[in-house]
C-alpha positions in Angstrom: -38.5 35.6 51.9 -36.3 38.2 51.5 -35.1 41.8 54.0 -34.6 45.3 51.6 -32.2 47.6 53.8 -34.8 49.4 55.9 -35.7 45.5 57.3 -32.3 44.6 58.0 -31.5 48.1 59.5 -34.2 46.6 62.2 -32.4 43.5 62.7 -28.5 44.7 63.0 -26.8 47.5 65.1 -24.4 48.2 62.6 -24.8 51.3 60.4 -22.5 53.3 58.0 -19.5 52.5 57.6 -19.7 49.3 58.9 -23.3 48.0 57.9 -22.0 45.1 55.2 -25.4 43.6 54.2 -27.0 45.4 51.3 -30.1 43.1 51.3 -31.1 39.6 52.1 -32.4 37.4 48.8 -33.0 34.4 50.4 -34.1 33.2 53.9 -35.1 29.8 55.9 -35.7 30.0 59.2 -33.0 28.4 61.3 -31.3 27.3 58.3 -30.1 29.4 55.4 -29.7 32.6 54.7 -28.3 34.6 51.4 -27.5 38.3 51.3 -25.5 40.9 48.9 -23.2 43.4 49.5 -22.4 45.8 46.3 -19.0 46.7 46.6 -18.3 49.9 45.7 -15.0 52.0 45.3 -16.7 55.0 47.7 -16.1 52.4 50.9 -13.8 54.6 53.2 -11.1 51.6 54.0 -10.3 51.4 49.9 -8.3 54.7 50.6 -5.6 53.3 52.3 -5.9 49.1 51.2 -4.4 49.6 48.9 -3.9 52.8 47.1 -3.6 51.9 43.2 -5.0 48.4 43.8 -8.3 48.5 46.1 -8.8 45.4 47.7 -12.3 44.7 50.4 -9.7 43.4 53.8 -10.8 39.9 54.2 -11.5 40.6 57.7 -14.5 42.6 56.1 -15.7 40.1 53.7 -15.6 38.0 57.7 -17.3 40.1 59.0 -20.2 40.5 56.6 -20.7 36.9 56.8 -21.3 37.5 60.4 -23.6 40.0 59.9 -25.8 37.8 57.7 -25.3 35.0 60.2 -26.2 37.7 62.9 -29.3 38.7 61.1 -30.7 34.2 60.8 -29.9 34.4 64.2 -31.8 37.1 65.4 -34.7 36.7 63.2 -35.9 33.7 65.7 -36.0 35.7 68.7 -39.0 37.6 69.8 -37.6 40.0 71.9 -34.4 40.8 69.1 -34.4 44.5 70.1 -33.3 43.8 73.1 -30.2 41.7 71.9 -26.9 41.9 70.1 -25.2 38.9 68.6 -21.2 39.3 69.4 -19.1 37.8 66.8 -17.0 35.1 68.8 -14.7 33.2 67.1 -13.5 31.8 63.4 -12.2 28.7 62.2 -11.0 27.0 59.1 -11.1 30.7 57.7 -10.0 30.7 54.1 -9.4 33.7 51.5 -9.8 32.3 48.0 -9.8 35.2 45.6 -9.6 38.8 46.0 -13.2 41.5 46.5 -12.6 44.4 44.3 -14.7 47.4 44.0 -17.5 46.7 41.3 -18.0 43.2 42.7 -21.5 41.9 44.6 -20.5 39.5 46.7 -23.0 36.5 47.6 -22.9 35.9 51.0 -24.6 32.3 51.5 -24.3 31.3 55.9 -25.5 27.6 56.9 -26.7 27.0 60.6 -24.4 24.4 62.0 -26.3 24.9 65.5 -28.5 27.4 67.3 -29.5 27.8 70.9 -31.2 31.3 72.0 -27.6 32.2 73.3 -25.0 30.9 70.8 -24.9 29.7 67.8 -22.3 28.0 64.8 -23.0 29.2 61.3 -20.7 28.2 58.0 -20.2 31.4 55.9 -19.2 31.4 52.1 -18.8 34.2 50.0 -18.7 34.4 46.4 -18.2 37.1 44.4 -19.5 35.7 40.3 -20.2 32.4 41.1 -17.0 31.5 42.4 -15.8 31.2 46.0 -13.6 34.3 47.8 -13.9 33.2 51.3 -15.2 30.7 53.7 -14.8 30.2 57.2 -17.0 28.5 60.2 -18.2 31.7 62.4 -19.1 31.5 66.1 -21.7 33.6 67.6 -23.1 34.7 71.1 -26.6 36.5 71.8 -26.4 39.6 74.6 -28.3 42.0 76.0 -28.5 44.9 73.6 -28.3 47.4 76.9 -25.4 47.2 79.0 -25.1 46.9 82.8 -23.0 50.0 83.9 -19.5 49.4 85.1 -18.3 50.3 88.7 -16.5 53.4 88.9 -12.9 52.8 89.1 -11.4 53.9 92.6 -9.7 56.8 92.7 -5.8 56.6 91.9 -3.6 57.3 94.6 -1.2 60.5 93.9 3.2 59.9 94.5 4.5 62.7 95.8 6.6 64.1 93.0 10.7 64.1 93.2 12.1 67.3 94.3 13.8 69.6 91.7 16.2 72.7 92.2 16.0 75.6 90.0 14.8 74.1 86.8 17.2 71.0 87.0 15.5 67.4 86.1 14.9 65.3 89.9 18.0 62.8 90.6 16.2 59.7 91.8 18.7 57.2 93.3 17.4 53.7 93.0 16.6 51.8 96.6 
């Protein structure tokens, strides 16, 4: 089975800039899942990492692999529209070659375990056949709607130190 961008735009939030799953080629239920990103030289952060020598921040190449896992995770819940999977932790994360624009990179995630609520995925990206990063992601499902805050109470105002004719306050210490 496989998700063109208008079926993955229905699973994830995430939207330009930060959407990082171009399409999913492969998918097993509650076990694998394979997407692409096409990395291209028009991504907004290549401005500034690095100018003259454009490199995707590994952080990103992270990140998509936690979209793809988000997107295996979601795909088993019936109610998905109502939830968001948070990106909760990383381990063992390793950057093995640098993403460049012109590169697809493969992103391949394994479940290592899935409850509705949480789930462990291991994420590997390759970019031509050989790996650039992998790393064991940890995920948690939410409601997609948040419960509004409290309204903070209302600051208490210091009476301000007195001044003469323009001169900056003297405060003596207690």
């Amino acid at each position: 089975m496989t998700f063109d961008i208008q079926e993955i735009l229905g699973f994830l939030p995430h939207r330009y800039p930060f959407l990082l799953i171009d399409r999913v080629v492969e998918f097993e239920p509650e076990k694998r899942l394979v997407a692409i990103k096409n990395v291209s030289i028009n991504e907004p952060y290549f401005q500034g990492h690095f100018p003259g020598y454009p490199i995707m921040p590994g952080v990103l190449v992270v990140e998509a692999m936690a979209q793809a896992g988000g997107i295996l995770m979601l795909a088993e819940l019936p109610d998905r529209e109502k939830k968001l999977v948070f990106f909760t932790g990383i381990e063992r994360a390793k950057f093995r070659r640098p993403v460049t624009p012109g590169d697809q990179l493969r992103i391949e995630v394994d479940v290592l375990s899935f409850r509705t609520r949480a789930g462990r995925i291991d994420g590997k990206a390759f970019v031509d056949g050989k790996l650039a990063c992998e790393a064991t992601l940890t995920c948690q499902v939410v409601p997609r709607v948040r419960e509004p805050r409290p309204a903070p109470a209302p600051a208490q105002s210091q009476p301000e130190p007195e001044t003469t004719r323009g001169e900056p306050a003297t405060v003596t210490p207690e």
